[in-house]
N, C-alpha and C positions, 0 to 999 in steps of 0.2 A: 504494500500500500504506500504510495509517494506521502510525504508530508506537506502537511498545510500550510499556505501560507501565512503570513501574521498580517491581521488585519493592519496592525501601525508601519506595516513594510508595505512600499510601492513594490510593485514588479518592474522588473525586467534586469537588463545584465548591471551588471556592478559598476563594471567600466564602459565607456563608452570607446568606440573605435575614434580615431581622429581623421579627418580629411583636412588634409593640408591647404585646399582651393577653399574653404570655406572659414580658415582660420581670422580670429579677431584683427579688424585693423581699422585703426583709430580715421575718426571723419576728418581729422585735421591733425596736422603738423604741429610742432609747437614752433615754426619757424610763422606759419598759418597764425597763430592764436596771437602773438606778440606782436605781428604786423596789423591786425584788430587793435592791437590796445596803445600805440602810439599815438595816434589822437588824445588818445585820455591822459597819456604820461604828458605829453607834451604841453594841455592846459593844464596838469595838475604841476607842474615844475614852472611853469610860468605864474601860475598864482601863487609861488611860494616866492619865486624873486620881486615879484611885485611886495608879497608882503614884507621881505627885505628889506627894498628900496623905501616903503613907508615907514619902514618902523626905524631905520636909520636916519630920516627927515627930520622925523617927530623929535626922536634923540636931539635932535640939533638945534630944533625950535622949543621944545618942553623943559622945565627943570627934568632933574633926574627921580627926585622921587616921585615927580606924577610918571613918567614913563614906567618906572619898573612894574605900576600896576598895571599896564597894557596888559591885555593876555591874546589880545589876536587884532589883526586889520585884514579887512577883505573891501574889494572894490569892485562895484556892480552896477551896473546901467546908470551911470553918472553920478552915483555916490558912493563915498569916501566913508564906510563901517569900521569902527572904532571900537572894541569891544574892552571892557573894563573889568576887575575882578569881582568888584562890588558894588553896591548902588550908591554908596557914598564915593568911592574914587570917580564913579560915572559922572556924576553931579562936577567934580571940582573938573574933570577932562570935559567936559562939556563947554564950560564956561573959558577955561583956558585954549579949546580948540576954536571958539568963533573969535575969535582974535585972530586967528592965522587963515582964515576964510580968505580973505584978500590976497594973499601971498599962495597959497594953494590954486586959487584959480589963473593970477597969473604965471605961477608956473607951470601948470597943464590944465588946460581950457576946457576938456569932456568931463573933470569932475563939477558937477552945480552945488552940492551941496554935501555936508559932515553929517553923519549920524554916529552917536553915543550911544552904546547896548552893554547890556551886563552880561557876561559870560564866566564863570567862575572858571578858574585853572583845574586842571584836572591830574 
């Protein structure tokens, strides 16, 4: 009399044969994948030297203890984001940043206006 199978066991063979014409092979290259994401490195490295280029400005026109509370600057459809660590440093870069409004615009003409946002450091 053959023995039963176990209900919790599938059937069939153990191993399976391989065919070589049918084996895995990836939709894309990783030469493929990184030529996709160049566009993205490219603003993403360019929004870091812009933020450079700001946050060495500011250096230049801020005392030093309001700058050290910067925690980030991003620049976006002709505003100039400012972000502070706290809603009190926010309050004192606010007021010390529309003082430099005049001299921001006429060094580069596409920002119109400062915005001050609280961002805590992480």
């Amino acid at each position: 009399m053959p023995n039963k199978r176990h209900r919790d066991k599938r059937g069939g063979t153990r191993f399976r044969a391989t065919d070589r014409s049918k084996s895995f092979r990836p939709a894309h290259s990783v030469k493929d994948l990184l030529g996709r994401l160049t566009p993205t490195l490219t603003r993403v490295s360019d929004q870091a030297s812009a933020q450079t280029f700001w946050h060495q400005w500011l250096a230049g026109q801020l005392p030093a203890a309001l700058c050290q509370h910067i925690s980030g600057i991003a620049e976006s459809d002709g505003t100039l984001v400012i972000y502070a660590e706290s809603a009190a440093w926010s309050a004192r870069l606010r007021f010390a940043v529309q003082e430099l409004l005049g001299e921001l615009h006429a060094m580069q003409r596409d920002i119109e206006k400062i915005s001050v946002r609280v961002l805590p450091r992480q």
